[in-house]
N, C-alpha and C positions, 0 to 999 in steps of 0.2 A: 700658448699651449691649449690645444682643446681637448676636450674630454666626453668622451663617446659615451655617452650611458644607455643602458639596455635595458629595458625593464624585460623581467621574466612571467611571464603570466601563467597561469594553470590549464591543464590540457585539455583540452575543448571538447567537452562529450559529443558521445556520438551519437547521430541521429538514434539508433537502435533506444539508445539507452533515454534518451528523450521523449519516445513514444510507448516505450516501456510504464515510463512517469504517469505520463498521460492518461494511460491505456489500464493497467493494472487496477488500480483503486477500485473503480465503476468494473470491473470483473470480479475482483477478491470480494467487492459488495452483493453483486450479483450471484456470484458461486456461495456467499453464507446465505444470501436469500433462500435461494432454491434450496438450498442443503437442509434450513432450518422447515420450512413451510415441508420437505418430503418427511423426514423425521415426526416432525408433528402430527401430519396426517397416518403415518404408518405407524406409529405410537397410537395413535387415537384407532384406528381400526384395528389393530391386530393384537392390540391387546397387552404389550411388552411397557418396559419400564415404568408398571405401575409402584415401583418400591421407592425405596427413601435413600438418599446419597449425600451425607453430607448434613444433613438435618433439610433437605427439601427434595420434592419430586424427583426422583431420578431425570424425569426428561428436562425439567425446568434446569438440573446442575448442567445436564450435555449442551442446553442452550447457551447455558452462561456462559460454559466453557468455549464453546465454537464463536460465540460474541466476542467473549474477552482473543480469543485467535485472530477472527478476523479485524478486532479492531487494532491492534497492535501491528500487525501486516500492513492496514493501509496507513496509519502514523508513520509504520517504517517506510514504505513507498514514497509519502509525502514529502518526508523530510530529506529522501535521498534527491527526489525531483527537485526542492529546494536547494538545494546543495549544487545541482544541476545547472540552474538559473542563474545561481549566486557567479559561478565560474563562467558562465554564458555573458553578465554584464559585467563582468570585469575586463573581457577584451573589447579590447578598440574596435571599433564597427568602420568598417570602409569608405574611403570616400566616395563619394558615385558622384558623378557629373553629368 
């Protein structure tokens, strides 16, 4: 008596969602760059968020704030891209001849 065993593997992302991984992090960094360096120069010229928030600069809290944003974003991206990977080398890879 033989016995057919099948293994089930997890469902194989999709490219999208792979270059999403990739692609996201170095944008979500880029988009808090620029975001932080406009804010800071347009704070510095024009004169706004000279007050206190929180017991520190007002601009120094919105930095914090957009840091602590963006760095949670790209841990989430990372860790999905992980995720990603993990189910990528759990399937068998082809034979090629």
């Amino acid at each position: 008596m033989t016995q057919s065993t099948t293994q089930s593997y997890p469902p194989k992302p999709s490219i999208r969602s792979l270059w999403l991984g990739l692609l996201a992090g170095p944008i979500v960094w880029s988009l808090y760059f620029i975001g932080g360096y406009a804010l800071s120069e347009a704070a510095c010229y024009l004169g706004f968020l000279d007050g206190t928030l929180l017991g520190f600069n007002a601009l120094t809290t919105i930095l914090l704030l957009l840091t602590t944003v963006a760095f949670v974003a790209i841990v989430g991206i990372g860790w999905l891209d992980y995720q990603n990977w993990r189910r990528l080398r759990s399937r068998p890879r082809p034979c090629r001849r």
